[in-house]
N, C-alpha and C positions, 0 to 999 in steps of 0.2 A: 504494500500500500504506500501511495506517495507519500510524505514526510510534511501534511501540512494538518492541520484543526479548523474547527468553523464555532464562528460564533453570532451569536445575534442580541438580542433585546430583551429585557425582562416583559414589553410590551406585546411580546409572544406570546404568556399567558399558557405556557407548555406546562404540566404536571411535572413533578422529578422524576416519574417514570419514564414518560417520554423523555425528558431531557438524557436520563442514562440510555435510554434504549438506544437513541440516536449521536448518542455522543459527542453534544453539543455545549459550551461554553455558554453561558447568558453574563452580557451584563446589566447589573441592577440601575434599573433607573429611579430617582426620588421623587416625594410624594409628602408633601406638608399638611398638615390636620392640625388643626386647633392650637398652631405655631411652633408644632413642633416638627420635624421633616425624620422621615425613615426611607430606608433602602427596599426598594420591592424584588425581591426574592421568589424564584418559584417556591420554595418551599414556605414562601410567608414566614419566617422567623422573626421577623419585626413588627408584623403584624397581620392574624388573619385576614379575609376577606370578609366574613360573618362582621366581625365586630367593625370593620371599617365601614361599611353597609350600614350599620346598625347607623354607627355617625351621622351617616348621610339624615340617614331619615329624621332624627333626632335637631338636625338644624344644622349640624357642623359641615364645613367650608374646606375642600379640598385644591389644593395647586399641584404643580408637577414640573419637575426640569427634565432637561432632556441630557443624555450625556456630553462628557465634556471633552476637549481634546487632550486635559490632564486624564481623565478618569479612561481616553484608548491607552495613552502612552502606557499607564500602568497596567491597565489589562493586556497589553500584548509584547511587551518586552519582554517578561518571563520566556514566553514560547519561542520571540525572535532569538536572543541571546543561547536559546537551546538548538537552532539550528532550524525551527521550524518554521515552514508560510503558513501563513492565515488567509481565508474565504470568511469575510463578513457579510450576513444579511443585514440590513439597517432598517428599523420603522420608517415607514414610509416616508417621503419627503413632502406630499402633501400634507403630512398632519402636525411634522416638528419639521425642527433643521437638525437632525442626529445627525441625517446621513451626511448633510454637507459638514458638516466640524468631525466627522469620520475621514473624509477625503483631505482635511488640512493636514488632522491627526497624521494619515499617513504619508501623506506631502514631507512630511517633517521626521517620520522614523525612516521612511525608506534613503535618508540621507546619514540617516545613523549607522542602518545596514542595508546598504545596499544591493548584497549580496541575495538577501531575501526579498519574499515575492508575499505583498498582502493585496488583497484585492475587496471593492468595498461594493457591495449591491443592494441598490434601492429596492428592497420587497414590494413599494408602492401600495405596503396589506398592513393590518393592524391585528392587536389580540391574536386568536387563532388559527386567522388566516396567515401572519405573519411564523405562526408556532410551525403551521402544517408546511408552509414553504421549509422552512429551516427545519423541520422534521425528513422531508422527502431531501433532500440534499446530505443530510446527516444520515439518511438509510441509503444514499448514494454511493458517499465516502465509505461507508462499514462495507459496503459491496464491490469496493477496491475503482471506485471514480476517482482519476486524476483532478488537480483543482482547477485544470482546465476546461474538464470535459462538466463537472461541475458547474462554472461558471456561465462557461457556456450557455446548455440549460437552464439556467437562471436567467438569465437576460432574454433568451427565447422565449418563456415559458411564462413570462411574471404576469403576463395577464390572462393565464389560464387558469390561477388560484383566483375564485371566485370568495364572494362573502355577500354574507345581506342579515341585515340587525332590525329589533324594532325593540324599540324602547317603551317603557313604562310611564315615567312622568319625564313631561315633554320640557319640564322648567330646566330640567341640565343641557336641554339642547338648547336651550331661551339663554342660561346664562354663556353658552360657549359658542352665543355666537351666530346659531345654527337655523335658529326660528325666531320670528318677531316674540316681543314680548305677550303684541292682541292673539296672534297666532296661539301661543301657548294658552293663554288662557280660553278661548274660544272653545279651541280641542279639548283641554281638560275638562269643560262644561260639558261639552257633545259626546266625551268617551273617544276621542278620534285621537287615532295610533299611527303612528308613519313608520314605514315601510325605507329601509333605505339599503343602500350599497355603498361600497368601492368603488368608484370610478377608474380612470384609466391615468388621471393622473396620479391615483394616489388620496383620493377628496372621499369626504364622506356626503355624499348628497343623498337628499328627499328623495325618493323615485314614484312613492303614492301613500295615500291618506286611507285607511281603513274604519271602519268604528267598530268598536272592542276588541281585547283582549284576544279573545281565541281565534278572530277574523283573521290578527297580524300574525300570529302562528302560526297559521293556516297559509298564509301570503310567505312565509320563507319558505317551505315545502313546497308551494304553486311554482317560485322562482328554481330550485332547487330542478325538477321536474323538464323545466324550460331550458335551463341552460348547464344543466351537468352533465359530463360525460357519459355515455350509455354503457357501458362498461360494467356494472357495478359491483361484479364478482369480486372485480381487481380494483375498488377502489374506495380508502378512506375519504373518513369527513368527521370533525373537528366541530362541538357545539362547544362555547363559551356560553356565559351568565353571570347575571351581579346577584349572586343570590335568590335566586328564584329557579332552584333545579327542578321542581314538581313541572316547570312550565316549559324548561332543556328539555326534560326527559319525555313529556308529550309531543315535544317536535320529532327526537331521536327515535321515537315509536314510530311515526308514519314515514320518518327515512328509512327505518329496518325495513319495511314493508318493500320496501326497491332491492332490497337481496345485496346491499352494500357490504363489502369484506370486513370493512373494521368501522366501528363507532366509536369515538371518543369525545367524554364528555369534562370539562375545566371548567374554572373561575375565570371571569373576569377581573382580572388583578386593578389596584388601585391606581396606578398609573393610568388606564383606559378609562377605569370606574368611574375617575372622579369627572369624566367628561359626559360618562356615560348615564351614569345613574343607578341606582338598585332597578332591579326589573328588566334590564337589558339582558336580550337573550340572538344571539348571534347564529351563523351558520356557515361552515367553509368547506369547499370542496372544490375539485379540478373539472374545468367545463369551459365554457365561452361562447360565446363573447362576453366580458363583463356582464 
C-alpha cells in the first residue's frame, strides 16, 4: 500500500467505528456554548450530542470556527516528518473557508518538505455526506488505492455524493442566514418544513416547502428514489440527526425497503448542529445529479 493517510473534518459526523473501519484521521473543529468553546470529536469526549441539543432547546446560543492553518501545521507534520503524504477531504467550501486556509496550510509545509506530497479536496458535502465521501476513499486506501488514483476519484466523483436534510425548527435557518425572519415565523404557524440539499457549489439551498413533519421525511426518501444510484445491493447511505433518531430510523426503514447493502445511522455533531438545529434529520448517498 502507498505510504500516505487521509484525513478530513470533524464536520463529517462519522461514528468511531467508521472512522476505524476506514482508517481515517479527523480533525476536531470548535464549537462555543454558553462562552465557553470545546473541541468536537467523533467520539464527543467534550461533549455529547444529547446534552448539546438539550442546550439548544433550553435557549442556549451556539458558534463554530472553522480550522486553522496553525491547527493543519500541527495535525500533519507528525505524519510529514514520518515520511508520509496526506489526501485531505475538507468541508465544503461553500459553507466555511476550511478548505481555502487548508491550501495556505499547505502552500506553506510543502516548503518545509518538499519532498512530500499532501493534496487538499473540496468534499463540497457537509455532516454525513462529507463522512460517506471520506468513508468511500478510506475503504479505497484499505483496498490498496494509490493517493492518486484516490484523488482522482474524488475530484470526479464529488458530485455524485448526494444529501438532502429537512429541518425541524426553521428559527436556526432564520438565525444562519438561510430564511427571512417572516418566512420563519409564517412556516412555524403553518407547520411548513423545507426540504433542502447540497448544491453543486457546495451551498445548502431551499429546494421545497412541505407541511408537516412526516411529509418532509417522506420528501428525503421521494428524492432518494429520484436520484440514487440503482445499484442498491452494492450500495451504502449514511443518515445523520440532531437528536431525533425515532424520526432517522423511520427514514432508514423505507430506504431498507430499496435492498441497500449497508445503512448507517450518526449524530449530527455540534459543529453542523449549531446551524442546524435539534430535529434535523439528513440523508447521503451516491447518485446524480445533485
Amino acid at each position: 500500500m502507498e505510504n500516505y493517510v487521509l484525513f478530513t473534518d470533524s464536520t463529517c459526523d462519522l461514528t468511531p467505528d467508521l472512522v476505524q473501519e476506514a482508517d481515517i484521521h479527523v480533525l476536531p473543529m470548535t464549537f462555543t456554548l454558553d462562552g465557553r468553546s470545546y473541541q468536537n470529536y467523533p467520539d464527543n469526549r467534550e461533549m455529547a450530542p444529547k446534552d448539546f441539543y438539550d442546550k439548544l432547546r433550553s435557549g442556549s446560543m451556539s458558534t463554530t470556527s472553522q480550522v486553522t492553518i496553525a491547527d493543519y501545521e500541527e495535525a500533519f507534520t507528525p505524519f510529514l516528518e514520518k515520511g508520509q503524504d496526506i489526501l485531505y477531504l475538507a468541508f465544503s467550501s461553500g459553507l466555511s473557508g476550511t478548505y481555502q486556509a487548508s491550501l495556505i496550510a499547505i502552500e506553506e509545509l510543502q516548503e518545509r518538505y518538499p519532498e512530500r506530497r499532501i493534496v487538499s479536496i473540496d468534499s463540497l458535502q457537509a455532516s454525513m455526506g462529507e463522512g460517506l465521501f471520506a468513508y468511500t476513499l478510506g475503504m479505497m486506501r484499505r483496498q490498496g488505492a494509490a493517493l492518486d488514483e484516490a484523488a482522482a476519484f474524488a475530484r470526479q466523483n464529488a458530485l455524485r455524493f448526494c444529501a438532502w436534510f429537512t429541518v425541524n425548527d426553521l428559527m436556526f435557518l432564520k438565525r444562519g442566514g438561510r430564511l427571512s425572519g417572516a418566512a420563519a415565523v409564517a412556516g412555524t404557524l403553518l407547520g411548513i418544513k423545507p426540504v433542502l440539499h447540497v448544491d453543486d457549489e457546495g451551498h445548502l439551498v431551499a429546494m421545497e416547502k412541505v407541511r408537516g413533519r412526516r411529509a418532509s421525511l417522506d420528501a428525503l426518501v421521494k428524492h432518494f428514489a429520484a436520484s440514487a444510484d440503482k445499484n442498491y445491493a452494492e450500495m451504502t447511505v449514511f443518515i445523520s440527526h440532531g437528536d431525533c433518531l425515532e424520526d432517522a430510523r423511520y427514514v432508514a426503514d423505507k430506504i431498507k425497503a430499496y435492498g441497500v447493502k449497508r445503512l448507517c445511522i450518526g449524530d449530527i455533531g455540534p459543529v453542523i448542529g449549531a446551524h442546524s438545529g435539534p430535529g434535523t434529520v439528513a440523508l447521503f448517498f451516491l447518485g446524480g445529479p445533485r
